[in-house]
C-alpha positions in Angstrom: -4.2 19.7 39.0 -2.1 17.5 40.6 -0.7 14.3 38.2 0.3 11.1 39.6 2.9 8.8 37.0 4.3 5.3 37.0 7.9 6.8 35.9 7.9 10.6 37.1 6.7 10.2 40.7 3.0 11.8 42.4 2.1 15.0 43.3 3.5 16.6 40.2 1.3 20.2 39.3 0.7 20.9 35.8 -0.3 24.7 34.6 -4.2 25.1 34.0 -3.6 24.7 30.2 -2.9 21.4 30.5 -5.5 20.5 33.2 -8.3 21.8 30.3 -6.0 19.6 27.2 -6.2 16.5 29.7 -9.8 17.1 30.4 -10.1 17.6 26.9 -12.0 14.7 24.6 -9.3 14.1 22.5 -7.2 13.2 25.4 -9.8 11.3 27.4 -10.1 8.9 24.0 -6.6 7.9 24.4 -7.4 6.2 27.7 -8.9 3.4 25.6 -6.6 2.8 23.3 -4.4 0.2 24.6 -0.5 0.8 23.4 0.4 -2.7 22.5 -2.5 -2.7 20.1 -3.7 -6.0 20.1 -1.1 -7.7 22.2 -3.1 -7.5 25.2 -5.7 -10.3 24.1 -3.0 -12.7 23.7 -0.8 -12.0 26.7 -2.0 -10.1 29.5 -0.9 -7.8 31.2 -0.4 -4.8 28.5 -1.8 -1.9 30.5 -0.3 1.1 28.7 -2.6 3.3 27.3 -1.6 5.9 24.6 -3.0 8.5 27.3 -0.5 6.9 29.8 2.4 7.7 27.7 1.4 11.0 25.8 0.7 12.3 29.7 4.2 10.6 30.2 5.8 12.4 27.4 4.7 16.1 29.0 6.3 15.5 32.6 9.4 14.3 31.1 9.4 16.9 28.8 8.7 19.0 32.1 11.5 17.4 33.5 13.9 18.4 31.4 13.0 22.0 31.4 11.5 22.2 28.4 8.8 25.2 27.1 5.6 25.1 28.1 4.5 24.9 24.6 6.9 22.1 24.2 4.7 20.0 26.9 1.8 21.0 25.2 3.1 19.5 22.0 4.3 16.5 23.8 1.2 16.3 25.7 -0.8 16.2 21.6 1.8 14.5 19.9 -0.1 10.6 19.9 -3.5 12.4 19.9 -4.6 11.2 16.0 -4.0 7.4 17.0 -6.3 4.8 16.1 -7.8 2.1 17.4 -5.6 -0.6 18.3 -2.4 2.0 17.7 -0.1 0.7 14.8 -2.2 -2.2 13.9 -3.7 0.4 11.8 0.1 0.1 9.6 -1.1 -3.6 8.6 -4.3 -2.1 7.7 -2.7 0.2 5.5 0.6 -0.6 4.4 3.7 1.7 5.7 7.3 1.5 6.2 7.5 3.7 8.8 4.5 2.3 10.4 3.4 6.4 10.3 0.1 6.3 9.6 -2.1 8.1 12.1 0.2 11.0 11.6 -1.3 12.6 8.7 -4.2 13.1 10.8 -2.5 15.2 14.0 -3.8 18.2 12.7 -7.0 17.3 11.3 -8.3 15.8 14.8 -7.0 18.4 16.9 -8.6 21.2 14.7 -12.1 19.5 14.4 -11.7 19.1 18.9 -12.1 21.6 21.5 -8.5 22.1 22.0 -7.7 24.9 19.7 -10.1 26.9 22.0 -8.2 25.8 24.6 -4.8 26.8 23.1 -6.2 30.0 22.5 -8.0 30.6 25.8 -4.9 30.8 27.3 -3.1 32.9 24.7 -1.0 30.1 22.5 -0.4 29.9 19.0 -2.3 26.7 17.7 -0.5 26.4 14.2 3.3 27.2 16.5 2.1 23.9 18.5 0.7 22.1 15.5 4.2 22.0 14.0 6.3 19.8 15.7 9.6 21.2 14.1 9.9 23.8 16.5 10.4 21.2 19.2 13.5 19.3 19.0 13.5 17.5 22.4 9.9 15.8 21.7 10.4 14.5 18.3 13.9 12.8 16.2 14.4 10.5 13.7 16.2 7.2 14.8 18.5 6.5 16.2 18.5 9.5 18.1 16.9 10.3 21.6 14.1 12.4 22.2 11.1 12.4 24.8 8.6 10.4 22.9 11.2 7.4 22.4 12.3 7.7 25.8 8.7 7.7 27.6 7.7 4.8 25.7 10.7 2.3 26.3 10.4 3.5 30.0 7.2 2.8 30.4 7.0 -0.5 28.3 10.1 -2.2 29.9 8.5 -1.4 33.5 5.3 -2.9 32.5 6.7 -6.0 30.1 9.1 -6.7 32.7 8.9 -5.7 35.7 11.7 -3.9 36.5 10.3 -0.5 37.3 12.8 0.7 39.8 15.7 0.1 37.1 14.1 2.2 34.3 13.0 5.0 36.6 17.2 4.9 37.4 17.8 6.3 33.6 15.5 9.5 34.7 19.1 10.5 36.4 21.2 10.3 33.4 19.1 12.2 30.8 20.1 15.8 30.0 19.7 18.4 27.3 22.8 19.6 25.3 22.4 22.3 22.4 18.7 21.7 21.8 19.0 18.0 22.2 18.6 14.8 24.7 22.0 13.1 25.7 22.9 11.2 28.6 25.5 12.1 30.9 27.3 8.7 31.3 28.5 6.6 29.1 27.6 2.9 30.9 24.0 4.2 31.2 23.7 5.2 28.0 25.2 2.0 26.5 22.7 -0.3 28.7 19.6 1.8 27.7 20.9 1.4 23.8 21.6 -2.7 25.1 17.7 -2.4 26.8 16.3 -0.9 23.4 17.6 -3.6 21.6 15.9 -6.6 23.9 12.3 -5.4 23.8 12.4 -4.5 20.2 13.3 -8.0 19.9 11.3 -9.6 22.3 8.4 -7.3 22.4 7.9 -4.9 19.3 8.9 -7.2 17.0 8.1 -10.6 18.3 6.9 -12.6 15.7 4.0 -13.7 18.0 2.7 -9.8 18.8 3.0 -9.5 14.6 1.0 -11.9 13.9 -1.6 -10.8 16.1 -0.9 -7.5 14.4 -0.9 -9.3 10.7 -4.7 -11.0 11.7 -6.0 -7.8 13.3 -5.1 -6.1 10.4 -6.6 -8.3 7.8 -9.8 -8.3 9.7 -9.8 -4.3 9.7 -9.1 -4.5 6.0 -11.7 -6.7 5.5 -14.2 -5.2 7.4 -13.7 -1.7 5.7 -13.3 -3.3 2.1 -17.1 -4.9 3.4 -18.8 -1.7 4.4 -18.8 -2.7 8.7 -16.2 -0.9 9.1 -15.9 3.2 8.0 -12.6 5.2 8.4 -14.1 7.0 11.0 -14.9 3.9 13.1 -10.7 3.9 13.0 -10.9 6.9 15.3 -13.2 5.9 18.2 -11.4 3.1 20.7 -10.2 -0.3 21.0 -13.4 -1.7 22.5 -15.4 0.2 20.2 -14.1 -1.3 17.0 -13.4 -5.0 18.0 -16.9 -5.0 19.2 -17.6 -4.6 15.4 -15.6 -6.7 14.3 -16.4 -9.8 16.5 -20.3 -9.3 16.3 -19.8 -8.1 12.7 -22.1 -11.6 11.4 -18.8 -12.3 8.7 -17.2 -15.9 8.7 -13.9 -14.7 7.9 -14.1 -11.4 9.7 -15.0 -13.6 13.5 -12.5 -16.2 12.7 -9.8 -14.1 12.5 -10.7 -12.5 15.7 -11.5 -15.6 17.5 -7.7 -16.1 17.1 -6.3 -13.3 19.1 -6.0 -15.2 22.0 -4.0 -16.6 24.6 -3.8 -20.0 22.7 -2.8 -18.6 19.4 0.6 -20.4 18.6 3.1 -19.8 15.7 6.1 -21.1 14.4 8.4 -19.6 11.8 9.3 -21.9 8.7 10.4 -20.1 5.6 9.0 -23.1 3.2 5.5 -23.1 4.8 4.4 -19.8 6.3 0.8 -18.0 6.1 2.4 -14.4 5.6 6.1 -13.0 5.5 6.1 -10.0 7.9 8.7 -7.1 8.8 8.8 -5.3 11.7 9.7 -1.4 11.6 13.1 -1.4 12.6 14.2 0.5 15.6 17.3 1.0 17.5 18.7 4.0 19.2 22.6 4.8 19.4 22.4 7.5 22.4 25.0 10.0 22.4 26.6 11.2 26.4 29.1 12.6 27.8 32.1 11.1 28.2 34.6 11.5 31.3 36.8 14.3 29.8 33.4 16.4 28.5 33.4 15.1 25.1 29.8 13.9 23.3 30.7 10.7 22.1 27.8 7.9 20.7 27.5 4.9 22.2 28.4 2.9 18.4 31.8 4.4 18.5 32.6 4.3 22.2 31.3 0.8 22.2 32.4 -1.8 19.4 30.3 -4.5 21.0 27.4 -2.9 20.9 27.8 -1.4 17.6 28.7 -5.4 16.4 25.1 -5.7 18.5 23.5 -3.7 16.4 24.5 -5.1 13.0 23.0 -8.2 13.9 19.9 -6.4 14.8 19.3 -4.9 11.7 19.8 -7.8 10.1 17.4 -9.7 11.5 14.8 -7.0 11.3 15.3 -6.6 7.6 15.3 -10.2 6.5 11.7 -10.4 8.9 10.0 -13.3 9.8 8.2 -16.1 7.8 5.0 -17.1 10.4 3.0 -20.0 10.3 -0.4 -20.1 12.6 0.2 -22.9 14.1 -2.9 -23.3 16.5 -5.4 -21.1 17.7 
């Protein structure tokens, strides 16, 4: 097989192990489940897919040089998400907006791929556990492949500027087990790039409230008997076609407002819902001109001033009113 990528060029050839995995049903569900969750019906133009990146994930993992097994993992890692991604973490509530995680092994294991793992002579419960892989998984603020896929791939899409994220592909390298970059200005503009579309995209007050109504129409819908867990497993299409010919008032006017014309406005003394965003930020470290691994907080005041403010905002949230619909 021969994979073609947004980021990571065409004509890329993957190992028959992966050929089966992408073939695989687990994978193929991915391809409808948007990754902006619900954003797309109230801006267009949200193409990712959660196949898209979790594809995306594997070649940069590939990239880098990484173990086979380590692609496979990366290849898996988004393979328990629901419908509608991490609306599902206003469905049920969770910091780390986490949720479909508890499932990773509970999907794959019930699928066809641990057949496939075996097949070709890999240890399913050494790829199950994502501890033996540190370039695909860290906590924030660090790097890793799954963090750097996604901002790739979301900045080229959100806006537009495709040719300037595939730039970074040159700058990321792998020091003692772990992702760095190997310049300083790069890795202070893709900490300064981080910051903008967590702010005006992850965690625009607009795209949560479109998250907050989802949500409560999920909720409602499961607390109703229309909607079952399971449903939470098919696809985006699958579940909103529930829900919007589900014959419940308050389930259909909720979703009649995720659209183009729904309008907000935050006011902390009349507000429908006070909602917090999971707050992200990544401090890269590199390699700075006399070989020393620096981070880009303490080789950067500014940005690390940059990132106080960040936080802040994040953790004080946002107060939304529904303006019009």
């Amino acid at each position: 097989m021969e994979i073609s990528d947004l980021l990571y060029g065409s004509g890329i050839q993957v190992e028959p192990v992966i050929e089966e995995l992408i073939k695989s049903a687990p994978l193929q569900r991915l391809r409808g489940i948007n990754q902006s969750g619900v954003t797309r019906y109230i801006k267009g133009g949200r193409t990712n897919t959660r196949f898209s990146h979790c594809v995306g994930v594997m070649l940069l993992l590939k990239m880098l040089d990484a173990p086979l097994e380590e692609q496979i993992a990366g290849l898996l890692h988004d393979v328990p998400h629901t419908a509608f991604s991490h609306v599902v973490d206003f469905v049920f509530k969770n910091d780390e907006h986490e949720y479909h995680e508890k499932f990773h092994e509970k999907i794959i294991m019930e699928s066809e791929i641990p057949n496939i793992l075996r097949k070709h002579s890999y240890d399913v419960d050494f790829i199950l556990d994502n501890t033996n892989f540190s370039l695909l998984e860290k906590k924030l603020p660090a790097l890793c492949a799954d963090r750097i896929d996604y901002t790739l791939r979301d900045w080229s899409v959100y806006f537009g500027l495709l040719e300037r994220m595939k730039g970074y592909l040159n700058f990321f390298t792998v020091h003692k087990n772990e992702i760095i970059m190997s310049d300083g200005e790069s890795a202070r503009n893709f900490a300064e790039d981080y910051l903008k579309i967590d702010y005006e995209v992850w965690s625009d007050p607009l795209e949560i409230a479109a998250y907050q109504i989802a949500g409560d129409a999920i909720r409602m819908a499961m607390e109703r008997g229309i909607l079952v867990e399971d449903d939470l497993f098919m696809n985006d299409d699958f579940v909103f076609s529930i829900l919007k010919n589900s014959g419940d008032a308050e389930i259909t006017e909720l979703i009649e407002k995720l659209n183009p014309n729904l309008k907000i406005k935050i006011d902390k003394k009349d507000y429908d819902f006070h909602a917090k965003s999971k707050l992200r930020y990544i401090d890269p470290k590199f390699i700075d001109s006399s070989g020393r691994i620096k981070k880009v907080s303490t080789a950067y005041p500014d940005f690390k001033e940059k990132l106080k403010e960040h936080n802040r905002i994040m953790k004080k949230g946002f107060y939304v009113k529904i303006v019009s619909w």
